[in-house]
C-alpha positions as CSV (number, residue, x, y, z in Angstrom):
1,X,10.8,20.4,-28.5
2,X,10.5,19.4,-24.8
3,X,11.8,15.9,-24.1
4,X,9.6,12.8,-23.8
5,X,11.5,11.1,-21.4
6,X,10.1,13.5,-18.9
7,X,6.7,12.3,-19.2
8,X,6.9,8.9,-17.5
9,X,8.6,11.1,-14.6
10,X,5.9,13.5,-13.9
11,X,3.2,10.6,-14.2
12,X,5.2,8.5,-11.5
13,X,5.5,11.5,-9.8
14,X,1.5,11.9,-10.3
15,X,1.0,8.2,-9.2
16,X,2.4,8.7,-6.2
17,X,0.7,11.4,-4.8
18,X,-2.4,10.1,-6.0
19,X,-2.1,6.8,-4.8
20,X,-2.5,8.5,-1.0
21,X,-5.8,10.0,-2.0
22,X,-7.3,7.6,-4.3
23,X,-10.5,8.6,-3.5
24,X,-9.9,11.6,-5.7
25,X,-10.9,12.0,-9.1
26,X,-7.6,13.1,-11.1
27,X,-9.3,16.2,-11.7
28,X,-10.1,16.9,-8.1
29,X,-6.5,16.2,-7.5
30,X,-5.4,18.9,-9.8
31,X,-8.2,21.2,-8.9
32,X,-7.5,21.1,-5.5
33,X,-4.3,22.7,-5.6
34,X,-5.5,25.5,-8.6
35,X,-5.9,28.9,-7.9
36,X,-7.6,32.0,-9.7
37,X,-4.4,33.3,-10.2
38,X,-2.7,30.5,-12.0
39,X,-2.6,29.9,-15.3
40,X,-2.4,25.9,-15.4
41,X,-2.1,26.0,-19.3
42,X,1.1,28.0,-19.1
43,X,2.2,26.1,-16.0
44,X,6.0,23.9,-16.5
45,X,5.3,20.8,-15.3
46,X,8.0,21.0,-12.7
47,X,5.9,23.8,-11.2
48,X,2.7,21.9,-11.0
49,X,4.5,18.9,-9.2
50,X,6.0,20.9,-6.9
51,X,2.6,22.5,-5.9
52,X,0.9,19.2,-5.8
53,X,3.8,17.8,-3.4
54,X,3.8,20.7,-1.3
55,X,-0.4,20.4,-1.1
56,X,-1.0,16.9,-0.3
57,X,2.1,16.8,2.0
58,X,0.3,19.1,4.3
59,X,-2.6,17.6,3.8
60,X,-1.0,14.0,4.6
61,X,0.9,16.1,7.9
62,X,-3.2,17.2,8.9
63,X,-4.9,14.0,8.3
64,X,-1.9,12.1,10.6
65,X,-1.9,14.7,13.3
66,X,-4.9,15.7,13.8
67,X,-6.5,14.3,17.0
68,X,-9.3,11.7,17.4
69,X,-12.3,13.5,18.5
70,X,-15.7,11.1,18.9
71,X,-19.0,12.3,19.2
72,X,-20.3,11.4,22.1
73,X,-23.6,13.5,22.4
């Protein structure tokens, strides 16, 4: 039986990254990061977190770095 302790952990762990894009729907969040060649019912749940870490931390290092172009036309 896995331990229950562990699910507060991953949802805190969940909470956090979505709390950067709370314009996402949890599902988006999840589905973002989901290929066709993973099989998310399978998947540990160390293995998901650490894809949606590595994700939205590029996605936080584009959104901060990327340059302010206005339209001006």
């Amino acid at each position: 039986m896995r331990d229950p302790k562990r699910i507060p952990e991953i949802l805190n762990e969940i909470k956090g990254i979505w709390s950067s894009f709370p314009d996402l729907r949890l599902g988006q969040l999840i589905g973002n990061v989901m290929t066709d060649s993973m099989d998310f019912y399978y998947m540990e749940d160390e293995e998901l977190i650490k894809i949606l870490r590595d994700h939205y931390s590029e996605v936080k290092n584009i959104e901060f770095n990327k340059p302010n172009i206005q339209n001006k036309g």
